[in-house]
Backbone as CSV, one residue per row, in Angstrom:
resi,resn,N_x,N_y,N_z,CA_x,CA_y,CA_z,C_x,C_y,C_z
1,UNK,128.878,68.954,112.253,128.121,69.636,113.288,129.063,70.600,114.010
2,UNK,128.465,72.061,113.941,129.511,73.152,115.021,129.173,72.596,115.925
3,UNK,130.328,72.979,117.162,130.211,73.103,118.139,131.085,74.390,118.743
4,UNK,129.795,74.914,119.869,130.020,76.408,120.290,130.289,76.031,121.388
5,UNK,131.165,77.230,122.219,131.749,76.977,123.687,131.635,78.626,124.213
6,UNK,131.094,78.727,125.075,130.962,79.904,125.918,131.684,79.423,127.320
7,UNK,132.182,80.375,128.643,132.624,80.646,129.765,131.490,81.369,130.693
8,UNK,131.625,80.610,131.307,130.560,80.976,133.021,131.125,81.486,134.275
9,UNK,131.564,82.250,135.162,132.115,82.149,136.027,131.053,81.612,137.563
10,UNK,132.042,81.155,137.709,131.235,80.796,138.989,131.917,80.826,140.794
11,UNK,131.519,80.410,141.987,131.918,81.084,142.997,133.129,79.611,143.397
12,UNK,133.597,78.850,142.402,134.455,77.348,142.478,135.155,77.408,140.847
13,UNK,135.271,78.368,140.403,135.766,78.652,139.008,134.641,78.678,137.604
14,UNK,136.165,78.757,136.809,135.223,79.018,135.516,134.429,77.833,134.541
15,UNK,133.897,77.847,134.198,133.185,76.640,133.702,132.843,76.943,132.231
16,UNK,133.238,76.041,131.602,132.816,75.633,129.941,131.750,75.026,129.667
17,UNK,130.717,76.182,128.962,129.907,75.499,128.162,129.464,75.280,127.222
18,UNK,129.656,73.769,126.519,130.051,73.460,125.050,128.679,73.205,124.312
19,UNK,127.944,73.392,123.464,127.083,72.362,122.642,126.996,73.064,121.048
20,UNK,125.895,72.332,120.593,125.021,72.631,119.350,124.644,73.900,119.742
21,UNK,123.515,74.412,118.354,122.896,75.224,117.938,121.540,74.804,118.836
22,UNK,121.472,73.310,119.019,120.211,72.533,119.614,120.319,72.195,121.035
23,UNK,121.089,72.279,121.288,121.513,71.389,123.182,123.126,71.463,123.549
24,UNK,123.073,71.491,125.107,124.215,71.376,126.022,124.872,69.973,125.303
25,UNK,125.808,69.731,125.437,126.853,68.707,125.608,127.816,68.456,126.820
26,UNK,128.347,69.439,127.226,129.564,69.218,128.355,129.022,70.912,129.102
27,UNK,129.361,70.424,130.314,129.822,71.691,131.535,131.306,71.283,131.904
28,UNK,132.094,71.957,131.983,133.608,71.641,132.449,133.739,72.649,133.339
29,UNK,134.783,72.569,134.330,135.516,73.042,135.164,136.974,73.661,134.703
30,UNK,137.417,74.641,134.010,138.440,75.011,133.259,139.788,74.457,134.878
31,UNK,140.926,74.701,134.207,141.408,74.603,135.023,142.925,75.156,134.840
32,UNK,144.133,75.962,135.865,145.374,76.539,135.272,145.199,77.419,134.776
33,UNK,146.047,77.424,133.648,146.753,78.262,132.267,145.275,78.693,131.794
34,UNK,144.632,77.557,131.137,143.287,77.520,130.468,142.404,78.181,131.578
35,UNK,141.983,78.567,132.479,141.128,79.292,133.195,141.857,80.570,133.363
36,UNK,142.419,80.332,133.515,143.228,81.801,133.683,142.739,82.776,132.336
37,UNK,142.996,82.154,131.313,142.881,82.732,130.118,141.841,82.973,129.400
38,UNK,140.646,82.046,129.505,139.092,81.800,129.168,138.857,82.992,128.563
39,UNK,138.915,84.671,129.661,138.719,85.550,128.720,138.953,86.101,127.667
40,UNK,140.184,85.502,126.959,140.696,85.916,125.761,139.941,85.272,124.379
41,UNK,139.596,84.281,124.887,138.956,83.637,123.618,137.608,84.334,122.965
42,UNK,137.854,84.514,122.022,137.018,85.334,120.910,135.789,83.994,121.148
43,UNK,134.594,84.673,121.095,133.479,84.317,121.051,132.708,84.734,119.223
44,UNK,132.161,83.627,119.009,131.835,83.953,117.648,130.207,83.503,117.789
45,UNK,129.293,82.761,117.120,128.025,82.518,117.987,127.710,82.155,118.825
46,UNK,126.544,82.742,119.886,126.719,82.310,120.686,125.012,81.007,120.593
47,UNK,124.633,80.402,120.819,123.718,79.909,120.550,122.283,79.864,121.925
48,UNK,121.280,80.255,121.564,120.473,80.244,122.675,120.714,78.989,124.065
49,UNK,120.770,78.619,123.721,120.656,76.917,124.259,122.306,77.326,125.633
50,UNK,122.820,77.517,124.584,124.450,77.831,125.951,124.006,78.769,126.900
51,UNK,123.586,80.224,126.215,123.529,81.436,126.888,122.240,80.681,128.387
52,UNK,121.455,80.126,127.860,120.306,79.871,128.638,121.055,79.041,129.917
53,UNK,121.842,78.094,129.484,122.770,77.319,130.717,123.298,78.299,130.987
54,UNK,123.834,78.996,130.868,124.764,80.000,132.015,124.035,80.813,132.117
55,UNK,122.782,81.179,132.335,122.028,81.530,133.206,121.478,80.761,133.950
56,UNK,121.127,79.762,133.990,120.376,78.718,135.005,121.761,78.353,135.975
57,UNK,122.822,78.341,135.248,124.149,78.031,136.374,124.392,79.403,137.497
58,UNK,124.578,80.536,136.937,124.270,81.179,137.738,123.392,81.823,138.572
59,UNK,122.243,81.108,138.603,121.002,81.124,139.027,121.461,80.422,140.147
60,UNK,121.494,78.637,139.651,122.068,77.857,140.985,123.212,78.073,141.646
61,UNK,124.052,78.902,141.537,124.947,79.317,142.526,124.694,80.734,143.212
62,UNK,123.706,81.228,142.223,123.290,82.189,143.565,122.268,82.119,144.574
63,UNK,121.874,80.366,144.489,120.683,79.770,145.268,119.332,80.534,144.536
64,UNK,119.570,80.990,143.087,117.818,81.241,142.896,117.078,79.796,141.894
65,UNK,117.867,78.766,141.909,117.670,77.835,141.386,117.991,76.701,141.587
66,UNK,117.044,76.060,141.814,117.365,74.396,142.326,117.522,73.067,141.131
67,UNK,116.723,73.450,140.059,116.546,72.427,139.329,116.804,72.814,137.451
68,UNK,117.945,72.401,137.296,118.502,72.076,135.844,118.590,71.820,134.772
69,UNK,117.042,70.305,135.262,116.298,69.926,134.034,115.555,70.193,133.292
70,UNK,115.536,71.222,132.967,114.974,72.010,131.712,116.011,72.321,130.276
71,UNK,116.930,72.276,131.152,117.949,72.221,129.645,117.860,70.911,128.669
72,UNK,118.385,71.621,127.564,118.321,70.626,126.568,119.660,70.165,126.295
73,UNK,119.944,68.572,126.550,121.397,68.364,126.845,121.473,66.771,126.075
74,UNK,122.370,66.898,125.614,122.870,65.836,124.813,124.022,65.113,124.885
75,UNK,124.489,64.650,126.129,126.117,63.766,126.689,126.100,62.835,125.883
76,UNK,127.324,62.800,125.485,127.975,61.783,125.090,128.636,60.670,125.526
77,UNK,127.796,58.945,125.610,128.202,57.837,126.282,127.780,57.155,125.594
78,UNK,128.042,55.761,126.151,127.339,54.586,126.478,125.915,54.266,126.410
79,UNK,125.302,53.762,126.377,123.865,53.538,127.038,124.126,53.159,127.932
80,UNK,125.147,52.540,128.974,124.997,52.084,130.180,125.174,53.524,130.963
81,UNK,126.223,54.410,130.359,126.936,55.543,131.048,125.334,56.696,130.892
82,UNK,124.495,57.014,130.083,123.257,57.424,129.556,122.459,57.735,130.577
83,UNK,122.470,55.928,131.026,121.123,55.645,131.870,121.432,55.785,133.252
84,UNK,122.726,55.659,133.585,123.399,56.069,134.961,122.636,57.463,134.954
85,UNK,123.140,58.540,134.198,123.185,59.722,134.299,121.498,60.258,134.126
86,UNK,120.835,59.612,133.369,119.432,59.716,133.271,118.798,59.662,134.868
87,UNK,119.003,58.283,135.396,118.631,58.478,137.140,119.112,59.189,138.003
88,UNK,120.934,59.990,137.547,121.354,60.943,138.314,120.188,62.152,138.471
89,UNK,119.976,62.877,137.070,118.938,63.876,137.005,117.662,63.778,138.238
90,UNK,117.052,62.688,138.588,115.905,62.416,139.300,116.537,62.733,140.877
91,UNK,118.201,62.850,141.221,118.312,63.647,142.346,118.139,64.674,142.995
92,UNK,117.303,64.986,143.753,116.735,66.135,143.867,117.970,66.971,144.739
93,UNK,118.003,68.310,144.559,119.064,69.324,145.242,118.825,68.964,147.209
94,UNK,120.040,69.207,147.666,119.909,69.136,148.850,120.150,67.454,149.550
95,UNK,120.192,66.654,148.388,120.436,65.036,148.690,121.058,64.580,147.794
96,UNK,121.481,63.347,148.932,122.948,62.572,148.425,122.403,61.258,148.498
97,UNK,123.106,60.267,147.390,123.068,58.801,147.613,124.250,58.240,147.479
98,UNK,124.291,56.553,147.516,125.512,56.382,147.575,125.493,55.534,145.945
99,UNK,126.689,55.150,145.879,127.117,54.579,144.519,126.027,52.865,144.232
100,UNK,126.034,52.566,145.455,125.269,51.531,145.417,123.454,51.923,145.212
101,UNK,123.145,52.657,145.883,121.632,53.114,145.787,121.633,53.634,144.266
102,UNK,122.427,54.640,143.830,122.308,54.577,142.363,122.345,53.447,141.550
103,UNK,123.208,52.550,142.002,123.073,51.287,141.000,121.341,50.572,140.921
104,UNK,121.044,50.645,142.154,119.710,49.619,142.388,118.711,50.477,141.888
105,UNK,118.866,51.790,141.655,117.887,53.087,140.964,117.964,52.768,139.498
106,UNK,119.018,52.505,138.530,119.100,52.540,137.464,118.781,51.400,136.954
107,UNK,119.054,50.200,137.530,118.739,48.803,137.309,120.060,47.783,137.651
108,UNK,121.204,48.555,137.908,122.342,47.847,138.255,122.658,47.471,139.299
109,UNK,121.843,46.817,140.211,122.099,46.823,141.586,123.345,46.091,142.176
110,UNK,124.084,45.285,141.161,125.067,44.635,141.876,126.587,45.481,141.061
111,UNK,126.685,46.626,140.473,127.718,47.135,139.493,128.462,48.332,140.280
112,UNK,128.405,48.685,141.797,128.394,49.580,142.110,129.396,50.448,141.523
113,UNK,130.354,49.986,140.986,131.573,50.189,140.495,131.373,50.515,139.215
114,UNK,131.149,50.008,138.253,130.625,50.319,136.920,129.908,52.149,137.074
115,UNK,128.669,51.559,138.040,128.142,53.207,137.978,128.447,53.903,138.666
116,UNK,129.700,54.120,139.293,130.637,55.128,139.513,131.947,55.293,138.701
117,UNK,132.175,54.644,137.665,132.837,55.090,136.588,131.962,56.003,135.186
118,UNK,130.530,55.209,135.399,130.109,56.139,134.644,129.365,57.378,135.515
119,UNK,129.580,57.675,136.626,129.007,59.110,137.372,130.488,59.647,136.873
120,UNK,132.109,58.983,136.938,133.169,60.011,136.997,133.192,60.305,135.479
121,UNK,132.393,60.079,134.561,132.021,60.301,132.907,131.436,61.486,132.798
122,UNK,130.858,61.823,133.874,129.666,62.751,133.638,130.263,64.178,132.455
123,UNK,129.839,64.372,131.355,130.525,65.075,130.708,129.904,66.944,131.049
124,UNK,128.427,66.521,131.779,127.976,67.598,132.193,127.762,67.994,133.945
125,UNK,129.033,68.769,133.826,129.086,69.202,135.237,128.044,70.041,136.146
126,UNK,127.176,69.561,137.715,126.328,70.190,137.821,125.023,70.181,137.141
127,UNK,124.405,69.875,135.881,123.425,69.922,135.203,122.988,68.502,135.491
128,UNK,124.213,67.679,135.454,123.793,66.229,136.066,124.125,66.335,137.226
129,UNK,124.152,66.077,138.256,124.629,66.657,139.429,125.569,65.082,140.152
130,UNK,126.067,64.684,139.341,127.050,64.006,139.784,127.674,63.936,141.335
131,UNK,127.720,65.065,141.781,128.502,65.862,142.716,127.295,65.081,144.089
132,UNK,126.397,64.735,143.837,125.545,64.221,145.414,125.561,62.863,145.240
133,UNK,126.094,61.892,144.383,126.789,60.733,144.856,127.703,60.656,145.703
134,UNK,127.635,59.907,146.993,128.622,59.587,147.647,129.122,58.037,147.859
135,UNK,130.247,57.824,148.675,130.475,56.580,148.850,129.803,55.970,150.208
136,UNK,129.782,54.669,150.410,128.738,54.472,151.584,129.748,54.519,152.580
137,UNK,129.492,54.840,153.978,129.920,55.203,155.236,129.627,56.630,155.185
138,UNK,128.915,57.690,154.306,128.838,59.252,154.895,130.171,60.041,153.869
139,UNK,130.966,59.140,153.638,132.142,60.345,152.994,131.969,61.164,151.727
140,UNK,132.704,61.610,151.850,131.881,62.798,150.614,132.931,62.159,149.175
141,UNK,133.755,61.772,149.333,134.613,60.664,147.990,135.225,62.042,147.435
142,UNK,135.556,61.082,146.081,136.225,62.062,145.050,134.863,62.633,143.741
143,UNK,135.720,63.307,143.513,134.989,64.067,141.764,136.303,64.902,141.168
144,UNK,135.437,64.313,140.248,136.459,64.693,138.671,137.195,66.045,138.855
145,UNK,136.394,67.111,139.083,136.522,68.143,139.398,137.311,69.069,140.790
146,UNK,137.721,67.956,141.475,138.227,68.214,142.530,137.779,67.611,144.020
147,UNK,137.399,66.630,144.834,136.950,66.939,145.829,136.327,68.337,146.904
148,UNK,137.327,69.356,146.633,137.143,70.298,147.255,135.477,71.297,146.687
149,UNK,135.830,70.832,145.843,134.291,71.717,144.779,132.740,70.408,144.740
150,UNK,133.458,69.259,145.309,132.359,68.721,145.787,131.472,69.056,147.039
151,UNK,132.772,68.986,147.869,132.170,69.565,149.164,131.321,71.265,149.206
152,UNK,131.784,71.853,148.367,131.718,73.136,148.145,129.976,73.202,147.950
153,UNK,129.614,71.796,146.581,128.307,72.311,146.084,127.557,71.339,146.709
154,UNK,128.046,70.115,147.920,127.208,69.633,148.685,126.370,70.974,149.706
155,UNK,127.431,71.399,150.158,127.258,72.775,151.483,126.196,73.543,150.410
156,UNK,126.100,73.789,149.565,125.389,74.733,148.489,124.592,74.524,148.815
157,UNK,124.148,73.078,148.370,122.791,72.657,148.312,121.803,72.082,149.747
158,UNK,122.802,72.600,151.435,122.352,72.336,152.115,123.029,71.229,152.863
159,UNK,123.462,70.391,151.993,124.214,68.871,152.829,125.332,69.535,153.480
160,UNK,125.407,69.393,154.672,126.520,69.203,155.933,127.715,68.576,155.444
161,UNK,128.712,69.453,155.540,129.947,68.523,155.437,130.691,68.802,157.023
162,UNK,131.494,68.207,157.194,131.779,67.651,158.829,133.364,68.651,158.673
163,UNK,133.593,69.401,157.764,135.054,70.322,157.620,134.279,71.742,157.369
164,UNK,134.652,72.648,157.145,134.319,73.536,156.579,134.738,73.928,155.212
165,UNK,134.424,75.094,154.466,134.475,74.797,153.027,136.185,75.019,153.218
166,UNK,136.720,73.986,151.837,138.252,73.824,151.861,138.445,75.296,151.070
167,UNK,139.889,75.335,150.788,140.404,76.452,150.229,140.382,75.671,148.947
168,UNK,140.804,76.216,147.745,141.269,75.990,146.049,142.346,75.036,146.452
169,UNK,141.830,73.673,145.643,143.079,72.431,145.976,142.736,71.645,147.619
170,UNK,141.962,72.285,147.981,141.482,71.598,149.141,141.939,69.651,149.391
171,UNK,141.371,69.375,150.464,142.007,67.737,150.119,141.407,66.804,149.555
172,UNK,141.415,65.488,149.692,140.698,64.370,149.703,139.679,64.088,149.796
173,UNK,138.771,62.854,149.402,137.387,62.824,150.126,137.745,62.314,151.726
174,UNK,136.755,61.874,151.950,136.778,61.317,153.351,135.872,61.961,154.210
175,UNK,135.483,63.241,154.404,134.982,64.041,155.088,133.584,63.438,155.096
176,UNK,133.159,63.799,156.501,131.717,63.079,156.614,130.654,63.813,156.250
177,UNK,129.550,63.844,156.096,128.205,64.581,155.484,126.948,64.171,156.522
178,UNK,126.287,65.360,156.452,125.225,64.933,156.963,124.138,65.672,156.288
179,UNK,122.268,65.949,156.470,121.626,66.392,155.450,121.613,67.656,156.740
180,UNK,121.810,69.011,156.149,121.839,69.920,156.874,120.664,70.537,157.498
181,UNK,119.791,70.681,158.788,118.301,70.716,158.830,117.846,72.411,159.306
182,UNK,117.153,73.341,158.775,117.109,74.250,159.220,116.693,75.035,158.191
């Protein structure tokens, strides 16, 4: 089976998007050397299915798009890691839960831990929106991708963060959230 990879830019970097001829597989966050460079790489097919995600990605970062699930996406896991990510999708933009409320959503109510190893799996960045899990007390936690680009696409989507947006490399989680009203 090919697999094709196109580059997205976006307003938190460049982003990889990998699949079939048939469906998404991965959104990545390039990062360094490798982002720096993204443009050099020779593009050979490009396949409907990619081109269509990087338009719906830049749709949602220019706020003309809220919702993702229309792509055709195919991650690679677990069935436990699957079904995590299956109830991630049912998060609607603009809201956050915590690691535990996802567990009791998917059927794992006592794993909170489990299904936050499989949210830090998420092989599709944004399309699953990983990024509006939080930890319980309000903090905005970590992501794969950086903390700082969490906070970035909480504020996107409306959720309050209690800092303002960090710079590139920004810090830690910790920062508090609230649902932004207006």
């Amino acid at each position: 089976m090919d697999i094709f990879v196109i580059y997205c830019a976006s307003p938190i970097g460049i982003l990889r998007v990998s699949g079939t001829m048939d469906c998404v597989t991965s959104v990545t966050f390039l990062e360094g050397w490798e982002e720096n460079h993204a443009c050099l790489r020779a593009r050979t097919v490009c396949p409907s299915v990619l081109s269509e995600c990087s338009e719906q990605l830049k749709e949602y970062f220019s706020g003309k798009r809220r919702d993702l699930r229309a792509l055709r996406i195919a991650p690679t896991g677990t069935e436990f890691q699957r079904s995590v990510w299956r109830t991630l999708l049912a998060v609607p933009w603009g809201e956050s839960m915590t690691y535990g409320e996802l567990g009791r959503r998917c059927g794992y109510a006592r794993a909170a831990r489990a299904v936050g190893a499989a949210v830090a799996c998420n092989p599709l960045a944004i399309v699953i929106p990983c990024h509006r899990v939080v930890p319980t007390g309000a903090a905005v936690g970590g992501y794969a991708w950086g903390a700082w680009r969490k906070r970035w696409l909480l504020r996107h989507e409306g959720v309050k963060t209690s800092s303002p947006y960090p710079s590139a490399g920004g810090g830690k989680g910790g920062v508090g959230i609230t649902r932004e009203v207006g």
